[in-house]
C-alpha positions as CSV (number, residue, x, y, z in Angstrom):
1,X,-10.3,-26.1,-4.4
2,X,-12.8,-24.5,-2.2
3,X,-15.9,-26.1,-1.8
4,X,-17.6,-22.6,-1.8
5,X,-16.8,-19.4,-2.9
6,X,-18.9,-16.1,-1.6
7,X,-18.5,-12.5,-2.1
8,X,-20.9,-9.9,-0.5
9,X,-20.9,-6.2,-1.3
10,X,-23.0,-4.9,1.5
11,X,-22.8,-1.2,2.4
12,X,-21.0,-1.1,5.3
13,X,-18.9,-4.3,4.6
14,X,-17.3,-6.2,1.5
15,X,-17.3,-9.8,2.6
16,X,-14.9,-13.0,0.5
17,X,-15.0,-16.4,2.0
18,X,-13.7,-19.5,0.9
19,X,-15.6,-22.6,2.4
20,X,-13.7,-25.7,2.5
21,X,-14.3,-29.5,4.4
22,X,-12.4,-28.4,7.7
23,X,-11.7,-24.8,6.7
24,X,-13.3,-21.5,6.3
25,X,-11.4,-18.6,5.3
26,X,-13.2,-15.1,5.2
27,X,-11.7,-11.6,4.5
28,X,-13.9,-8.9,6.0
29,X,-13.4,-5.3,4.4
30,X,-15.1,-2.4,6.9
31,X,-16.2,0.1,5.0
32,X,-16.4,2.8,7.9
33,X,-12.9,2.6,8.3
34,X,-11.7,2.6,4.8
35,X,-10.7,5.8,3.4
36,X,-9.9,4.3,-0.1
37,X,-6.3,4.9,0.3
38,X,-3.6,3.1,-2.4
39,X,-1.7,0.8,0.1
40,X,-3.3,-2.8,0.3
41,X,-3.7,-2.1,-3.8
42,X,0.1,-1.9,-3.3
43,X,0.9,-4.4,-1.0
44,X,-1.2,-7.3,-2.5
45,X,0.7,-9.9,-3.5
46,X,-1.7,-11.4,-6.2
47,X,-3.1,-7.7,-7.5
48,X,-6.5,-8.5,-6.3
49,X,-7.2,-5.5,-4.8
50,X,-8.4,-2.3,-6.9
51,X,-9.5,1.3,-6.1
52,X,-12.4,2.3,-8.4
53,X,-12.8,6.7,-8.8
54,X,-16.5,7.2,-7.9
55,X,-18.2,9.3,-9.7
56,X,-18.8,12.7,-8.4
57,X,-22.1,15.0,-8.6
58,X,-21.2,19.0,-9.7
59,X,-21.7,20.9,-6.3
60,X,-21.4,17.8,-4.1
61,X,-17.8,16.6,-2.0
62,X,-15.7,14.3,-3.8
63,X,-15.9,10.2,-2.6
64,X,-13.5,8.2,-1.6
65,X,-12.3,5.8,-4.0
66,X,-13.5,2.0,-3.3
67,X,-12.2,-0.6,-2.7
68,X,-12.7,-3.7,-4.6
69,X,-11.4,-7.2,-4.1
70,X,-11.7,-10.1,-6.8
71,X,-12.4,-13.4,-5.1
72,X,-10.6,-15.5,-8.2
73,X,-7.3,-14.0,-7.1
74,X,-7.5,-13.4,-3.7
75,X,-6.0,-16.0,-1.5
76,X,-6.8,-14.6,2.1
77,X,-3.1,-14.5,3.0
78,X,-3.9,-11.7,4.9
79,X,-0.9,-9.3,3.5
80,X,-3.5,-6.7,3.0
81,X,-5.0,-6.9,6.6
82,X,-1.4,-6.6,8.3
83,X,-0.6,-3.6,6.0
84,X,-3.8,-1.2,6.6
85,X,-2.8,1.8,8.2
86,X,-6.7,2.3,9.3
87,X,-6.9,-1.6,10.2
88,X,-10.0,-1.2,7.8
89,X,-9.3,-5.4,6.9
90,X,-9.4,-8.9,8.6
91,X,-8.9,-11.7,7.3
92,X,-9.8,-14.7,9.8
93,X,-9.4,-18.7,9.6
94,X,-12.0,-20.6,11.2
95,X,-13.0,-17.1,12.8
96,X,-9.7,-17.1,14.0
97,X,-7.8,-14.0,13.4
98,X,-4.4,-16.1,13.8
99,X,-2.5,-15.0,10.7
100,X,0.1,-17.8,9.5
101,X,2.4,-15.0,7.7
102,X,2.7,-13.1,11.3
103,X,3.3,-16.6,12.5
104,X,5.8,-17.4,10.1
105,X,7.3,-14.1,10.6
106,X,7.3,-14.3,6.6
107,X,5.6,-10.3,6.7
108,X,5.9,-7.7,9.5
109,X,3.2,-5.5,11.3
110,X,3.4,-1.7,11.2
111,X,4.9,-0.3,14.0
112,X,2.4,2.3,15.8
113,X,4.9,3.7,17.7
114,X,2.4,6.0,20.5
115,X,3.8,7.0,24.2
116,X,1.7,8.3,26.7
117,X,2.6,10.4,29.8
118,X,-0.4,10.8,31.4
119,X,1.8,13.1,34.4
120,X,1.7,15.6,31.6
121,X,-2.1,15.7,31.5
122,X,-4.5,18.4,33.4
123,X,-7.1,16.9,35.5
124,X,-9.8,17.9,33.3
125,X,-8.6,18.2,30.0
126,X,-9.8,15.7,27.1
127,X,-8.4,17.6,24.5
128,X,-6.5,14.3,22.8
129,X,-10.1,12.6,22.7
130,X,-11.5,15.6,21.2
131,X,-8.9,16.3,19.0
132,X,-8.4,12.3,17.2
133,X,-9.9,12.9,13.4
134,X,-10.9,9.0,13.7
135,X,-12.3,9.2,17.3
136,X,-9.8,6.3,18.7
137,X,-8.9,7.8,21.8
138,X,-10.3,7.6,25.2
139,X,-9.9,9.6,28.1
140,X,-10.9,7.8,31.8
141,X,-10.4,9.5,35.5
142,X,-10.1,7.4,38.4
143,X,-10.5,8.9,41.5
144,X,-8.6,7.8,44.6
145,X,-11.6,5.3,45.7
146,X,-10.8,3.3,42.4
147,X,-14.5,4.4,41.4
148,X,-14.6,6.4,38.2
149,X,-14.7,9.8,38.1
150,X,-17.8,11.0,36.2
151,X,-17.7,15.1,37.3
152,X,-14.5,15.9,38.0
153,X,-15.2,19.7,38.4
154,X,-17.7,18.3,41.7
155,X,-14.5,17.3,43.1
156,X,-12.3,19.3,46.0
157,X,-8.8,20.4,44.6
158,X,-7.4,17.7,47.5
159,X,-9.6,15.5,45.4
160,X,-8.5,16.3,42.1
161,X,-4.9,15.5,43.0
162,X,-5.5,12.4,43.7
163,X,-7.5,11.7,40.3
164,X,-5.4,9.4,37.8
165,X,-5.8,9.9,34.3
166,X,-5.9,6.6,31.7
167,X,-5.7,7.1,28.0
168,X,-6.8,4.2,26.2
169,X,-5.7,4.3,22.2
170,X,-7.2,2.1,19.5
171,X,-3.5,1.5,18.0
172,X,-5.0,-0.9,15.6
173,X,-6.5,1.9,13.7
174,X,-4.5,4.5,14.2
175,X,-2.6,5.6,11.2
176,X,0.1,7.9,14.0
177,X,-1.1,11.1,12.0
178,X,0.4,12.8,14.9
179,X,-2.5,15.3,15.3
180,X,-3.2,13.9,19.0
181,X,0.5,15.0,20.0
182,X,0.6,18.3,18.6
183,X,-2.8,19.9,19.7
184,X,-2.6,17.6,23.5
185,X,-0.4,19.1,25.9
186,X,3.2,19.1,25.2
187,X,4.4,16.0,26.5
188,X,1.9,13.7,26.8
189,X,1.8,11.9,23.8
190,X,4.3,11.1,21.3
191,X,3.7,9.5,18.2
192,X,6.2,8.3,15.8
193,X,4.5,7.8,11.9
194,X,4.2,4.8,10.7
195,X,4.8,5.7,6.9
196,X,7.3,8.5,6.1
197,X,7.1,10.2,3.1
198,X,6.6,13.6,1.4
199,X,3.0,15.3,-0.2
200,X,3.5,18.0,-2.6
201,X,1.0,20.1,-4.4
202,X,1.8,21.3,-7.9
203,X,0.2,25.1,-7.5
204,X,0.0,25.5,-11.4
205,X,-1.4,22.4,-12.3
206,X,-3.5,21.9,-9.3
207,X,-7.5,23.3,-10.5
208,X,-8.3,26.1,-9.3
209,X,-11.1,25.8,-6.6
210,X,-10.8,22.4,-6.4
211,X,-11.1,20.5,-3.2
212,X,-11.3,16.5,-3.9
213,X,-8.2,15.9,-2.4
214,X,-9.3,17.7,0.7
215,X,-12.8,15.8,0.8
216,X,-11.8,12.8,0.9
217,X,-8.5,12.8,3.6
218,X,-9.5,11.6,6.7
219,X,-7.3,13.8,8.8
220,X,-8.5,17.1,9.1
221,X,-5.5,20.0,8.7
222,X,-3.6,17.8,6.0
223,X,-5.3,19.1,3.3
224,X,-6.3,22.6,3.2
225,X,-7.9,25.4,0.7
226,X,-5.8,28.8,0.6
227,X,-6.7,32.0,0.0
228,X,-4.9,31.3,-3.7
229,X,-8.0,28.9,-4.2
230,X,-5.5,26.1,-4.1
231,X,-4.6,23.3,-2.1
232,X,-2.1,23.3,0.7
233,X,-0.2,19.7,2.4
234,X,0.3,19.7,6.0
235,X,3.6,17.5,6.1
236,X,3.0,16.9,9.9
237,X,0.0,15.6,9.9
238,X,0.1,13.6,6.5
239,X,0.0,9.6,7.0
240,X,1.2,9.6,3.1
241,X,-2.0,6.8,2.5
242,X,-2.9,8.3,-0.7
243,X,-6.4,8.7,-0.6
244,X,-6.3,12.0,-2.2
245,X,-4.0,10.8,-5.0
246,X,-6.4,8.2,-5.8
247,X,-9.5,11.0,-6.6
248,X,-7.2,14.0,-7.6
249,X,-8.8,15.0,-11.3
250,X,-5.0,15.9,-12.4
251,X,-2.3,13.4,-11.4
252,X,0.2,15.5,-12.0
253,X,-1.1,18.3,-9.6
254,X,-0.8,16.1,-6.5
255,X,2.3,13.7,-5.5
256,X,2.6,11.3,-2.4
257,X,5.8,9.4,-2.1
258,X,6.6,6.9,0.8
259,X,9.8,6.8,1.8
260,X,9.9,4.5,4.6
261,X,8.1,2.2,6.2
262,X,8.1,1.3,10.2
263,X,7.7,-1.8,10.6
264,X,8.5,-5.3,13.0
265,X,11.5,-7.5,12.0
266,X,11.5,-10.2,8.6
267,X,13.2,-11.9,6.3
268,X,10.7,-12.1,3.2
269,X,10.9,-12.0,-0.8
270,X,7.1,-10.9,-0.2
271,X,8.0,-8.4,1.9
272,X,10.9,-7.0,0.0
273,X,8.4,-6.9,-3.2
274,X,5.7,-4.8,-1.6
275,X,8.2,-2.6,0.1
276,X,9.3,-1.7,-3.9
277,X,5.7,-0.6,-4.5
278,X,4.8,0.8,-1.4
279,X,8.0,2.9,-1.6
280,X,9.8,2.8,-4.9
281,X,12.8,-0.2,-5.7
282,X,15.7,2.8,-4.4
283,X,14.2,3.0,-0.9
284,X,13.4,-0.4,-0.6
285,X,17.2,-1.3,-1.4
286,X,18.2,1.3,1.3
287,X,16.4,-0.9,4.1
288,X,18.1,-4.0,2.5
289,X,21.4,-2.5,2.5
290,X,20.9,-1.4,6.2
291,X,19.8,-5.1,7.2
292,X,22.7,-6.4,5.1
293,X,25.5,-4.0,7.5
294,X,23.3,-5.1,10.8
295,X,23.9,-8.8,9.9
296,X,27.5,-8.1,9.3
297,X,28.1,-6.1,12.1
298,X,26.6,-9.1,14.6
299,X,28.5,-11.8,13.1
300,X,31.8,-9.3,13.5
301,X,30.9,-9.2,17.3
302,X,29.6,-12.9,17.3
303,X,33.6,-14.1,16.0
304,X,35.4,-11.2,18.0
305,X,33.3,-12.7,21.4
306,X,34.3,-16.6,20.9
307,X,38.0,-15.5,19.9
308,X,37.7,-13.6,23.5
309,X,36.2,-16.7,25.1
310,X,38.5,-19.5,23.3
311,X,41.7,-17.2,24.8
């Protein structure tokens, strides 16, 4: 048993530790990047995690949901940390952020699956920095002297050809809402999403006026107010987190369903579990039934190989 157990609830950062003889484990929750979304509720193993509606004040934007964890289940085995989309948690040992499960390979990492052709870029366009809802993209120019460029309009057009472009990308973070690549130029960055899914908006139960949902998304274009006074999903952008869900006053006008999730190689029960509830138990068995024809199919060509070597 630990020797200590603290929680702090400080307003930019929910802190759990557990203080032991040769270990300290501590689970760091950053409030500024949390967007109150429903996936480490869903992926937590031991249910420890809950998103509480906050209150909301008439004429004032909707909150985000928070996010709550309860010490006396939590076991800082890091699920929820390796499952943000927004990297919001970290769970540490001994400061270390060294995660046995990754280790283990006993839980995969999302795969933030962003390419960058910087060939495609003008000279003095920053649009994609500009652009980035969560501001995790920046833009460098180096000029032929290695030196950065500061002014890039001060330079000669010989100049200017020789400028190379570096975009740097917190991937971390990044929840591939795929708003970089669309309003960058065409080529330059491609983004493949992390969760797939669908958002739909039930027009005749959704409240008229209302605009919760749409406070509360962290990625500008996803949600939307018509003219119709009613709320409009932007498929493309979408990262199908569920933040809105989680502060929508009627749960029936609003759905968010996850599909699929990208993620690293494993072989894990716990896995398999919070697939079911980040997706639902028929799309979870889809990805088992795929992994199930990719084993077969390598021990097919493993036997058909040593039969072609023993002849």
């Amino acid at each position: 048993m630990p020797l200590k157990t603290i929680k702090k609830d400080a307003p930019d950062a929910l802190t759990l530790e557990w203080v032991l003889q040769v270990k300290n484990y501590k689970l760091t929750l950053d409030k500024n990047r949390c967007v109150g979304c429903q996936i480490c509720t869903l992926a937590c193993p031991k249910e420890a995690v809950k998103t509480v509606k906050q209150p909301k004040t008439q004429g004032t934007p909707a909150k985000r949901a928070k996010v709550d964890i309860d010490l006396a289940k939590c076991n800082f085995c890091g699920v929820c940390d390796v499952t943000c989309p927004y990297g919001a948690i970290k769970v540490t040992l001994n400061g270390s952020h060294d995660l046995a499960l990754l280790e283990k390979d006993s839980y995969p990492q999302l795969i933030r699956d962003i390419e960058v052709d910087t060939n495609q870029c003008e000279k003095e366009c920053i649009k994609c920095q500009d652009v980035c809802p969560l501001s995790l993209i920046k833009i460098s120019k180096v000029g032929f002297d290695g030196n950065t460029v500061e002014n890039i309009h001060a330079l000669t057009p010989n100049e200017k050809k020789r400028v190379q472009i570096k975009i740097d990308i917190q991937k971390e973070y990044c929840p591939t809402c795929k708003v970089c690549e669309v309003k960058c130029a065409p080529g330059t960055l491609k983004v493949k999403k992390a969760l797939e899914g669908i958002i739909a908006i039930n027009a005749e139960k959704c409240p008229e006026g209302c605009k919760d949902c749409q406070d509360v998304c962290p990625i500008p274009d996803a949600l939307t107010l018509g003219q119709d006074q009613k709320i409009h999903a932007n498929q493309l952008f979408c990262t199908f987190c569920g933040a809105c869900k989680n502060v929508c006053p009627v749960p029936e006008a609003l759905t968010v369903k996850r599909s699929e999730v990208h993620h690293t190689p494993v072989r894990s029960g716990t896995w398999n579990k919070a697939l079911e509830r980040l997706t639902s138990p028929a799309d979870a068995a889809k990805e088992l039934r795929a992994l199930a024809s990719e084993s077969r199919r390598k021990a097919v060509a493993k036997r058909f190989a040593m039969e072609a070597k023993a002849q």
